[in-house]
N, C-alpha and C positions, 0 to 999 in steps of 0.2 A: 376836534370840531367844537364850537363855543356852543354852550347850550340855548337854546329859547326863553328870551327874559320874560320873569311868570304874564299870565294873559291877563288884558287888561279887561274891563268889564264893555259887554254890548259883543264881541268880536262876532265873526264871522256866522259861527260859532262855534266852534268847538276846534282845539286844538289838538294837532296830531300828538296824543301819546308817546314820550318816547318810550323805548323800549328797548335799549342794549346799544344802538350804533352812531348815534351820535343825536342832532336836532329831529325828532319823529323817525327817525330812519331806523326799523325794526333789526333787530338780533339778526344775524345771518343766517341763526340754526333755526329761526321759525319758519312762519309758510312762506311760500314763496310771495314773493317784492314785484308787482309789475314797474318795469322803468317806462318813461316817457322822453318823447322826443325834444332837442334842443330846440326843435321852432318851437314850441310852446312856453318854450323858457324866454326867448326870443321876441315873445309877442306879449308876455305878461308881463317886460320892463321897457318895453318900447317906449309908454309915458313920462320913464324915471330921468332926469338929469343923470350927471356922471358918477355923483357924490351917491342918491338915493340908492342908482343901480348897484351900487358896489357896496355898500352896507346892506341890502335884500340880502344881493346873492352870499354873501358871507353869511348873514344870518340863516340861510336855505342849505349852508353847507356845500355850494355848487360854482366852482371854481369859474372866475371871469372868462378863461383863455377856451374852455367848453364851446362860448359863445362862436367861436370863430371854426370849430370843426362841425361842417354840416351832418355828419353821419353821428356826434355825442346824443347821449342819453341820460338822462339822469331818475332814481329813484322815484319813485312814484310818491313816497313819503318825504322827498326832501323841495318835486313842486308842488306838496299839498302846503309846507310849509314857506315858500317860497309864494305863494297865493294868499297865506296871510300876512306875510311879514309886507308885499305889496298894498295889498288891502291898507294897513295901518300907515303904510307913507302917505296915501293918496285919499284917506279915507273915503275906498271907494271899493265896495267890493267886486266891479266889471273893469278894473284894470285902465282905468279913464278914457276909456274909447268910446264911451257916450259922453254929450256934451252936459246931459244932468249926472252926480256923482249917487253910483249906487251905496249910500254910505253903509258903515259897518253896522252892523245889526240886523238888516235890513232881508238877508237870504233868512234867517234864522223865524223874523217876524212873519214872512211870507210863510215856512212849513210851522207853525204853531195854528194861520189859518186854516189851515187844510183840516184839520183835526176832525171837525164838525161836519166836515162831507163826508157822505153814505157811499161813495161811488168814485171808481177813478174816474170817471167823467168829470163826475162834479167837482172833485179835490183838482184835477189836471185843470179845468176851466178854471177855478178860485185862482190855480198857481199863476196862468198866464194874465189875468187881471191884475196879478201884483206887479210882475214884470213891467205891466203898461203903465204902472202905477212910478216904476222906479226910475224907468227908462224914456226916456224922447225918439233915440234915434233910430231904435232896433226894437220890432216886437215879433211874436208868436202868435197866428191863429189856428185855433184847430177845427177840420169841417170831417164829415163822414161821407163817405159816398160808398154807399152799399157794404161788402165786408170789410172796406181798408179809410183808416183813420188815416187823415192826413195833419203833417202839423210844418204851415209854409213860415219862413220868416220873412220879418219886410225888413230890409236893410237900409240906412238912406245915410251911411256914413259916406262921406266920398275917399278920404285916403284906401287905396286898394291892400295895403298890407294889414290894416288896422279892420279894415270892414269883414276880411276873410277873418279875422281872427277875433272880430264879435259874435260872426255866426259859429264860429265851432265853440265861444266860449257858450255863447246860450245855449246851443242844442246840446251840450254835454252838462249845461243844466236843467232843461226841459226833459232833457232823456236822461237824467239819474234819476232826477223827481220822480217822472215816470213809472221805473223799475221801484222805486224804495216803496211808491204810491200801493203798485203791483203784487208787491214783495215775491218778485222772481225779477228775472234777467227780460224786457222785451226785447225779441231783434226786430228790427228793421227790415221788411221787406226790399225795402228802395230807398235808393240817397242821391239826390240831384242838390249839386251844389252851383251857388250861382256864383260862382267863379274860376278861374282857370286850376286846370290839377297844378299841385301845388310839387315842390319836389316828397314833400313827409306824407304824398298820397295814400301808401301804403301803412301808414298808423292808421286811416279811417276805417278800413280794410278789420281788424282789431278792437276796435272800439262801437263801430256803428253797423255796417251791413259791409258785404262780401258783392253787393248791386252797387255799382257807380257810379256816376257819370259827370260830367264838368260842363260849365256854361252855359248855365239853363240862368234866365232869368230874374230866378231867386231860388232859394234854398228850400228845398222841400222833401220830407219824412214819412214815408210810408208804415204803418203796422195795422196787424190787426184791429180791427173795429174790436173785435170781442170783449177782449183787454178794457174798452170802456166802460164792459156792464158790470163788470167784478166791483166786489166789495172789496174796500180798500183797508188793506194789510196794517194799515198806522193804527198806536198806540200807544198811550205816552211812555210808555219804558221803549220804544221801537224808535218814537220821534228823540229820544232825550240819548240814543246812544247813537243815532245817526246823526246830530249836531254837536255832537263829543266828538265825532271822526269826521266832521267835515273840517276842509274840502277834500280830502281825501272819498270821503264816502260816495260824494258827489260823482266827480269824473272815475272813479270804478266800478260803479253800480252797474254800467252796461257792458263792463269785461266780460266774458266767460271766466267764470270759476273754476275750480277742483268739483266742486260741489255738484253741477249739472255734465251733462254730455257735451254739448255744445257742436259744432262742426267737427268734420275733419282735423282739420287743421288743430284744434284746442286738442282732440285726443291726443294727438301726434304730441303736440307739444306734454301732457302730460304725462309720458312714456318716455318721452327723452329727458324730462326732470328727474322724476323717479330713477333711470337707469343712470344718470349722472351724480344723482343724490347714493345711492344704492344700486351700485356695480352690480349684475349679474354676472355668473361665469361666461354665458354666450355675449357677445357683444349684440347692442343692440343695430341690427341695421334694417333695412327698408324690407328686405326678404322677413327676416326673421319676427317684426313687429306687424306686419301683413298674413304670417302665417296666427301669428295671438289672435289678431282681433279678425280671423275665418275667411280671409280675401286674398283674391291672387296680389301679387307685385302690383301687375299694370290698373289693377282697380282701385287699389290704394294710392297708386300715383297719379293715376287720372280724378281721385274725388280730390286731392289734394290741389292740383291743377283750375279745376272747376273755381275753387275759392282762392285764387290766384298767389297759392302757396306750395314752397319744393322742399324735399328732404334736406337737401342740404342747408337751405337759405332757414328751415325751421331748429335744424339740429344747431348753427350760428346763432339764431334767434338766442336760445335757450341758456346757450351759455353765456352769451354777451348780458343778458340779465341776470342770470346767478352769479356772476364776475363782480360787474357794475355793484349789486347787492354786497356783496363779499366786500369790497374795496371801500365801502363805506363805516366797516369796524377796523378801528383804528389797531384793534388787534392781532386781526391779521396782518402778518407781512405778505407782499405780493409773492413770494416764492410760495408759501399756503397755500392763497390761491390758486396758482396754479395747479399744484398740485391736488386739491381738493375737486378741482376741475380735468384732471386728468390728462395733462400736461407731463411731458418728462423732463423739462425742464421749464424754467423763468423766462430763457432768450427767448424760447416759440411761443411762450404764451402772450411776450409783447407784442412780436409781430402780428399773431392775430387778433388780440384785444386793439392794436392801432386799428388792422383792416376792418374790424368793425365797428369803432368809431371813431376813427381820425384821430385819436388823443391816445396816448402812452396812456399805462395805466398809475401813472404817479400822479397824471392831472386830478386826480379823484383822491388824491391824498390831501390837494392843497386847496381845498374849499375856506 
């Protein structure tokens, strides 16, 4: 994979680091790699002619023919770099879905304002003033009412694929801001989207609240009020490595980590990384990691259920992103892989790297 030509000055800001796997795409033997789903790959080259689109996605590492399997994924470092290499075709850092172009510099100059706020109130209101500042079509307000902070967007794009995909890009940068603001993870209480469930619903599920519902009038974000009184976590060594790793930093601020608890569903997933990273002699299954964490079966599969996640669709989960991860060093062959993943051979591990995402695992060689 061809590397990222050096960064030009103003960007975004900050360019994903590479580090072992190709353009930003981290070593395989570090922490774990969230992947992200092909609509969003989908939605950030929607502005591009033929020519643009296919020098991006080469420069992001992210093979054209991706585009056409609904269920592909790609690295989480390869659309952070795939969101600046867009940026710099359109100089725009919102993907040209607003009719004013957010130019490049622009997210970077927004958190250098924030500095001088005392308060995630006051830092999160400065931020949404910028936004009003950079944007025409799309904005953020935020109001309080009693314990729960609301934060609604007005949307007034008319194309329906372009408009869903301003509000997820802004609320995944209103809500990194947010968390960086915070310097912890906020969840979201409630996520009313004002448009139809989309098919990649269950990425929201992940990223924003486990609450959710479709075709509500406009988009609107529930959290705690409290979150507004805290003092806010920025500092310029805090702000100068968080626009080092943007956009990356950005749309994973609101993941679950390793680092916190998180829901059900995050434990789960962290038990099945570790046991696939580092075999135990028992194998892990639904009995057995139920009896670790002091719960019967059906209590672990019902809190599982609750946040509309299953044993098996999470133990899929897990692999399909440490595969995906894997398959982005050029190093490995895919028979490794497989085997690294606990495969007994190459042929089943196609079959099921297809079943979960439509692509052979050689599409992810030919970025």
């Amino acid at each position: 994979m061809p590397p990222l030509p050096k960064e030009p000055k103003g960007r975004f800001r900050g360019s994903v680091a590479p580090s072992g796997g190709g353009p930003g795409i981290p070593s395989p033997g570090g922490a774990f790699q969230h992947t992200v789903s092909i609509a969003f790959v989908r939605g950030a080259v929607q502005r591009l002619d033929k020519a643009a689109r296919a020098a991006v996605l080469q420069r992001a590492a992210i093979a054209p023919e991706l585009l056409a399997a609904d269920a592909a994924r790609v690295p989480a470092a390869a659309f952070a770099a795939l969101w600046l290499a867009v940026g710099e075709a359109l100089d725009d850092e919102f993907f040209g879905l607003d009719s004013r172009r957010m130019k490049v510099g622009s997210f970077a100059l927004l958190c250098h304002s924030l500095m001088a706020q005392g308060t995630v109130e006051r830092a999160l209101r400065q931020a949404l003033r910028g936004f009003a500042l950079f944007l025409d079509d799309i904005g953020v307000t935020l109001s309080v009412d009693g314990a729960h902070a609301l934060l609604a967007i007005d949307n007034r794009i008319d194309a329906a694929d372009a408009r869903r995909f301003a509000d997820e890009t802004l609320l995944v940068m209103v809500h990194g801001l947010l968390c960086w603001l915070a310097g912890r993870r906020v969840p979201l209480s409630r996520l009313d989207w004002g448009h139809p469930r989309p098919p990649h619903a269950d990425e929201y599920r992940r990223m924003f609240s486990t609450r959710l519902s479709f075709d509500h009038g406009a988009t609107l974000a529930c959290f705690d009020a409290r979150v507004l009184r805290a003092a806010t976590a920025v500092t310029p060594a805090a702000l100068q490595v968080f626009l080092r790793q943007a956009p990356q930093s950005v749309f994973l601020k609101q993941v679950h980590e390793g680092g916190g608890r998180g829901g059900w569903a995050e434990r789960v997933r962290r038990h099945l990384r570790r046991d696939v990273l580092q075999p135990a002699a028992e194998p892990l299954t639904l009995d057995v990691l139920a009896r670790q964490l002091a719960l019967s079966p059906a209590t672990l599969r019902r809190r599982l259920d609750d946040e509309g996640a299953g044993w098996q669709a999470l133990k899929d989960e897990v692999r399909r992103d440490l595969a995906i991860n894997r398959l982005a060093d050029p190093g490995l062959s895919i028979e490794h892989v497989a085997a690294q993943l606990g495969f007994n051979d190459a042929s089943s591990f196609h079959r099921a790297f297809r079943r979960w995402t439509g692509a052979a695992p050689g599409a992810y060689r030919s970025g």
